[in-house]
C-alpha positions, 0 to 999 in steps of 0.5 A, a space after each residue: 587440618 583443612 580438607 582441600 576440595 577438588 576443583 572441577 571444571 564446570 560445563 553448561 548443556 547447551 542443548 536446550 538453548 541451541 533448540 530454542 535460537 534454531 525454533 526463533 530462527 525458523 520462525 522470523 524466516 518464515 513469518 518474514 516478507 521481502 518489502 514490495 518496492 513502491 510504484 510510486 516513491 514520494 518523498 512525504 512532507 516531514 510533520 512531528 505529528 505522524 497518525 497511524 494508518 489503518 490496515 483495513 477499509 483504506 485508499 491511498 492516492 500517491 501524487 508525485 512527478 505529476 502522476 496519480 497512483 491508486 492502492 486499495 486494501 482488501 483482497 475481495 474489495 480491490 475485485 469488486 472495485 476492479 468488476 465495476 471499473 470494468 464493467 463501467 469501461 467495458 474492460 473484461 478482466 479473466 479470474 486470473 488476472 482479477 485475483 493478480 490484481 488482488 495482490 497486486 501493490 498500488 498501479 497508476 495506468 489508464 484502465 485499458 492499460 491495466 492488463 499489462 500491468 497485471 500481467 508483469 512481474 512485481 518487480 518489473 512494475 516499479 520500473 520508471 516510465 512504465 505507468 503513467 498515472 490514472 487519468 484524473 482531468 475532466 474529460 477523463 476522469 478514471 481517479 474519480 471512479 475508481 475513488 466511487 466505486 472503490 467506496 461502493 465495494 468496501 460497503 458491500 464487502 466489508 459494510 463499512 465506509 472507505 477512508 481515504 489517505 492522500 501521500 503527496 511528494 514533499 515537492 510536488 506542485 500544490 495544484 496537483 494535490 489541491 486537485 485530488 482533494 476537489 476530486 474527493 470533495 465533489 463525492 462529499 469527502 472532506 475528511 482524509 488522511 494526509 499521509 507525512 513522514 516524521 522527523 525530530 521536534 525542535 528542542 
């Protein structure tokens, strides 16, 4: 005679695996930063080949609607490009305002416009109509010192040379950009990186 076995209703603790999504969850809330609106949105040129930007020793000018933006990585090397514009233009910057500018995203304003900038919130910043552009014409040439004197920091800083990477609007005039790149050819950069954005290969 066969014996029958009890069934029994199986039950799983559960325990360790709700520990183990609320210790993923804390992490990805902390570790997770809000994405800085950019100053200065370009539509890039679309390439099947896109090269991967370094995150350190690296200036980008952003050209678009006829204005030239500037960003620079490197906390301690935007402050000592900041110092030597400063000093050069005879702009006085406070601690305060030199350690906003460190943090600050990428800016596109006269130098002695510079510190309304800074002192307005992230999100006020990217505001249409709030920043010109860095000068960058003969009789004025601030994209050129900042170019120079960002080299100069990142040297003494990081004792490396300054890369730079140019991102154009895809449908910005070609003499707006032809006239940033003889702005770095006149300080002997001719390799840049040009930044686009990736799109499918044709089949």
């Amino acid at each position: 005679m066969a014996v029958k076995m009890s069934k029994k209703a199986a039950s799983i603790d559960m325990t360790a695996m709700c520990d183990v999504a609320f210790l993923l969850l804390t992490f990805f809330i902390l570790t997770a930063t809000a994405k800085i609106p950019e100053p200065l949105p370009v539509d890039t040129p679309a390439s099947t080949v896109q090269t991967k930007l370094p995150d350190t020793d690296l200036a980008t000018i952003t050209v678009g609607k006829g204005k030239v933006f500037f960003d620079l990585k490197g906390r301690e090397v935007r402050k000592r490009a900041l110092e030597l514009m400063g000093q050069k233009y005879s702009v006085s910057f406070t601690e305060e305002e030199t350690a906003k500018f460190a943090l600050m995203e990428g800016f596109g304003v006269p130098i002695t416009n510079l510190k309304e900038i800074i002192a307005m919130k992230s999100s006020d910043r990217s505001k249409t109509g709030l920043q010109p552009g860095i000068p960058k014409d003969s009789l004025d040439n601030q994209l050129s010192q900042w170019i120079q004197f960002s080299r100069i920091a990142n040297i003494e800083i990081q004792d490396k040379e300054l890369q730079i990477a140019i991102k154009g609007d895809a449908k910005e005039e070609y003499p707006a950009i032809k006239k940033v790149m003889d702005i770095l050819q006149d300080q002997k950069i001719n390799s840049f990186n040009l930044v686009t954005g990736l799109r499918a290969k044709d089949k």
